[in-house]
C-alpha positions as CSV (number, residue, x, y, z in Angstrom):
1,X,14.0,-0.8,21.7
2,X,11.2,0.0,24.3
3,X,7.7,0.7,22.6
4,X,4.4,1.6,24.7
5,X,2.2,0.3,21.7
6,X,-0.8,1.8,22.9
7,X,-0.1,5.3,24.2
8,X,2.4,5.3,20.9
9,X,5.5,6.1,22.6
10,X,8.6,5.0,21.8
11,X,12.2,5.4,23.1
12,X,14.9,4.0,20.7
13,X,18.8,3.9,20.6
14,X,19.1,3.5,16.8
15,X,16.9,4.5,13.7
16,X,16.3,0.5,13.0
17,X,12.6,-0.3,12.8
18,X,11.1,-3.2,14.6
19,X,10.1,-5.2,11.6
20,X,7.4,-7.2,14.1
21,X,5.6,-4.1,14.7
22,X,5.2,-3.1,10.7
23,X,4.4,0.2,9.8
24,X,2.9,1.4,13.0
25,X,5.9,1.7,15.0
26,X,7.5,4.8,15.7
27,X,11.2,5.3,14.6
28,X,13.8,7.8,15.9
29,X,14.8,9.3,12.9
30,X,17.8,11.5,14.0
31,X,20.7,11.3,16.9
32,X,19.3,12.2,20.1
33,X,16.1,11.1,22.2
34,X,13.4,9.5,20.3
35,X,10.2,11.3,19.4
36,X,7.5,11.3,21.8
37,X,4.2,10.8,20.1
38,X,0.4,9.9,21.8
39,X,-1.1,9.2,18.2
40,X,-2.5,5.6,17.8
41,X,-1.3,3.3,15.3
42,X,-2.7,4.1,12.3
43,X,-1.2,1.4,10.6
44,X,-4.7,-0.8,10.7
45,X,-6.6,1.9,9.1
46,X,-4.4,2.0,6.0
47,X,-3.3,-1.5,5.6
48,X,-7.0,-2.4,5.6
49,X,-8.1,0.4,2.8
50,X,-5.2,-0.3,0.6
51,X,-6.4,-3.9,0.6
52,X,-10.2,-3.6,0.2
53,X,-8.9,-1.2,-2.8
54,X,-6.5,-3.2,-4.0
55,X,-8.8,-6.5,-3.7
56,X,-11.6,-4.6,-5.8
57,X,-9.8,-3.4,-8.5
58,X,-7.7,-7.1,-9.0
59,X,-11.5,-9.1,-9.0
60,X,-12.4,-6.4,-12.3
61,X,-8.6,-7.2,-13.6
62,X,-9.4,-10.9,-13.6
63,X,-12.9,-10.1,-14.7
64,X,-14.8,-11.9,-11.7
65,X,-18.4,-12.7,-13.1
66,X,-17.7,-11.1,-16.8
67,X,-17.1,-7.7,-15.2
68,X,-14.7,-6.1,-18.3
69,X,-14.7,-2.6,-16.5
70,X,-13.0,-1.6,-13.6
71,X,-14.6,2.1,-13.4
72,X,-16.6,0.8,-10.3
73,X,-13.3,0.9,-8.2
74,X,-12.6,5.2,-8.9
75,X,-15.3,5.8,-5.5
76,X,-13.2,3.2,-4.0
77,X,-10.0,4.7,-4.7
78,X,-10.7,8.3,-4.1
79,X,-11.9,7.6,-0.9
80,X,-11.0,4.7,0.5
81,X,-7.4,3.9,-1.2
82,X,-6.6,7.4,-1.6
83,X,-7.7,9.4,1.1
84,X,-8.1,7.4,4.5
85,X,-4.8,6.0,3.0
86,X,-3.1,9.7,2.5
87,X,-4.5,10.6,5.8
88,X,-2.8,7.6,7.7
89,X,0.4,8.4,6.1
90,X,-0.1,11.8,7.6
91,X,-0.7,10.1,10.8
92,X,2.5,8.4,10.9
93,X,5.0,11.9,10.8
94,X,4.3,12.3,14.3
95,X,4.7,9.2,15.2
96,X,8.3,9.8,13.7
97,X,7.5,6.6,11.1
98,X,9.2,7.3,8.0
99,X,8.3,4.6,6.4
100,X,5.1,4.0,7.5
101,X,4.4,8.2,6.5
102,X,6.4,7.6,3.1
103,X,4.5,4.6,1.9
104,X,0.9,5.2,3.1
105,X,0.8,8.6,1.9
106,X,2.6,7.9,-1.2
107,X,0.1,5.1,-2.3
108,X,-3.0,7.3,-1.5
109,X,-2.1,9.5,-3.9
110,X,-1.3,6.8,-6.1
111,X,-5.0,5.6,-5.7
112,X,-6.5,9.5,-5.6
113,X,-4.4,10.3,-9.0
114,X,-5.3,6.7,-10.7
115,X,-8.7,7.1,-10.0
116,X,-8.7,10.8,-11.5
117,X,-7.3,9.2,-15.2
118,X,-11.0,7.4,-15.1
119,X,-13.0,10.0,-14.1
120,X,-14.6,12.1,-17.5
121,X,-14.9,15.3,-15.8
122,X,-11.4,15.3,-15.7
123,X,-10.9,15.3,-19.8
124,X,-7.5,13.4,-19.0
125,X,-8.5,10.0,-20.9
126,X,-10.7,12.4,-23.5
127,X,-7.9,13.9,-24.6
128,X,-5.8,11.3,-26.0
129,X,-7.8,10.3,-29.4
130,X,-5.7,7.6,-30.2
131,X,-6.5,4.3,-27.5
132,X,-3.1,3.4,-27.7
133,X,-1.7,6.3,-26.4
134,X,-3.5,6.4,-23.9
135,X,-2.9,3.0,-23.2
136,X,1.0,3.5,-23.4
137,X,0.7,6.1,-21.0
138,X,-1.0,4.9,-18.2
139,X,1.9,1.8,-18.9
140,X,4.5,4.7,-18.1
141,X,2.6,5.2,-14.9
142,X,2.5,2.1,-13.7
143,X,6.3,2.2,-14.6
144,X,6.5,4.7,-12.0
145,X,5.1,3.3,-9.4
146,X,6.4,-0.2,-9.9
147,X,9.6,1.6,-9.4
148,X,8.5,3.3,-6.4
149,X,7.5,0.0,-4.9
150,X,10.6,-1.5,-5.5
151,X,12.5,1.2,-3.4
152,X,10.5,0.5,-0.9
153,X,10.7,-3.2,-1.3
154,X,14.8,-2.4,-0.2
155,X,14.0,-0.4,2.7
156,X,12.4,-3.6,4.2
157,X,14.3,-7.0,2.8
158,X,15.8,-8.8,6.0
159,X,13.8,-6.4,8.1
160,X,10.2,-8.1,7.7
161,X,9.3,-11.1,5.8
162,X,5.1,-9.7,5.7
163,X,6.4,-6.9,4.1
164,X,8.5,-8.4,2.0
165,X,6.0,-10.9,0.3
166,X,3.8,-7.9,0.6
167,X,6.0,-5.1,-1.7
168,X,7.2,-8.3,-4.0
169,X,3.9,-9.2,-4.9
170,X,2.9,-5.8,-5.4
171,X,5.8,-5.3,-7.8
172,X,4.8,-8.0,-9.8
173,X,1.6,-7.0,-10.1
174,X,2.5,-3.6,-11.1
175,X,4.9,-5.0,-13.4
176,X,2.2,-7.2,-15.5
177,X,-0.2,-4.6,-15.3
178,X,2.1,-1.9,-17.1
179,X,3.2,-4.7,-19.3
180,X,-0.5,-5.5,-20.3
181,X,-1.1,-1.8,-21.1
182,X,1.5,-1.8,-23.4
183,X,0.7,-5.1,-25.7
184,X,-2.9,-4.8,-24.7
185,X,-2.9,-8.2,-23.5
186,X,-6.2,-9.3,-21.5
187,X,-4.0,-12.4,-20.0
188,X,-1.7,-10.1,-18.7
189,X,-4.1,-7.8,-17.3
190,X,-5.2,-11.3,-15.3
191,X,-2.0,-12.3,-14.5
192,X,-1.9,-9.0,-12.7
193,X,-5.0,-9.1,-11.1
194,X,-3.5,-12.5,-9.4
195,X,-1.1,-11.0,-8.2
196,X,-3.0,-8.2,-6.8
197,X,-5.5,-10.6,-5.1
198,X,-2.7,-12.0,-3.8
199,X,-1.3,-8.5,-2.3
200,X,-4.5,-7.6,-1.1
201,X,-5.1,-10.8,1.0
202,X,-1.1,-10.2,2.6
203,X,-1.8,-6.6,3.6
204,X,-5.5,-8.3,5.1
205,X,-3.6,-10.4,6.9
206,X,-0.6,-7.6,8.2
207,X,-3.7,-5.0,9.2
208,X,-5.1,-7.9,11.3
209,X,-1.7,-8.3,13.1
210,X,-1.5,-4.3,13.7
211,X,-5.3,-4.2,14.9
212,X,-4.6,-7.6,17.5
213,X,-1.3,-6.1,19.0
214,X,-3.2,-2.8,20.1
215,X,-5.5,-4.9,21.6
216,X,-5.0,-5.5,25.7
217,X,-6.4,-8.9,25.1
218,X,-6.5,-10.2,22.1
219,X,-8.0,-12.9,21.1
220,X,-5.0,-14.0,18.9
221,X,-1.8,-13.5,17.6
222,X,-0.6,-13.1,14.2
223,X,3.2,-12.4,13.8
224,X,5.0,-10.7,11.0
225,X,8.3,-13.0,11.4
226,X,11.6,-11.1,11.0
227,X,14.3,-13.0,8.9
228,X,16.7,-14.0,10.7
């Protein structure tokens, strides 16, 4: 594989992604010559909004300096999580990425829809008069998703080990989460918020990587590593 990293071209014999470029490498996705795409990498961009999101909403979880309610995160998450997210999956079709497109613009909405269960204007948690139900329904969403993250934690095992810790903390995050929805247990809800802290500071660390290697002259190098 032959990839131009910062005019974003790529010419590639197979539909393999590089696993050491992460999410902001193009991908020919069908038989023929590769795409041909001038977009930058927007891989930095959403790595680093999914983080700072994810990193906000895990410190309320774990109830940094008393805080008990994570309604701070919903500007957060509309915005930052959710849309600059949505719009760097967006990015990432015409960089013929589908992972990259698939999983950025799938966890925007994620953070756009979560964010919209805590807004009042939108009567969604109003209308269930019975805290438990609403509790055991926002569990059955984070089902969902923790689902959705594991499929995408098999489109990357043996490709990337970054991504890997990245999608397997993530799950288990999601996983306690749901789980403390569902018995209303505040030392679940930290144990997620661990684990989310933990994701957050992994994709940090990947949007880094992405930012350095479209740099001419970086000043360092931080590599994904690629099980071998």
């Amino acid at each position: 594989m032959a990839t131009t990293e910062k005019g974003g071209v790529s010419t590639s014999n197979n539909s393999e992604p590089d696993a050491e470029k992460g999410l902001g490498v193009p991908i020919a996705t069908t038989e023929g010559p590769a795409h041909m795409s001038g977009v930058a990498n927007p891989g930095p961009m959403g790595l680093f909004s999914f983080a700072s999101t994810t990193f906000i909403l895990s410190m309320f979880n774990v109830q940094t300096r008393g805080i008990a309610h994570p309604n701070v995160v919903v500007g957060m998450a509309i915005f930052a999580g959710g849309l600059t997210q949505f719009i760097a999956g967006m990015w990432e079709f015409p960089r013929g990425n589908v992972f990259g497109a698939t999983a950025f613009s799938s966890y925007g909405a994620f953070w756009m829809s979560y964010a919209t269960l805590f807004i009042p204007s939108s009567g969604i948690q109003a209308a269930y008069t019975d805290p438990d139900e609403f509790a055991s329904a926002v569990g059955i969403y984070l089902v969902a998703w923790l689902m959705v993250t594991l499929f995408f934690l098999l489109a990357v095992l043996r490709k990337s080990i970054a991504f890997t810790a990245l999608l397997s903390a993530l799950s288990v995050a999601f996983a306690c989460l749901a789980a403390a929805e569902f018995s209303g247990s505040a030392t679940v809800t930290k144990a997620g918020g661990i684990f989310g802290i933990i994701t957050a500071f992994i994709a940090y660390y990947m949007g880094v990587s992405e930012l350095l290697r479209a740099e001419r002259r970086p000043v360092a190098s931080l590599p994904l590593g690629v099980w071998q």
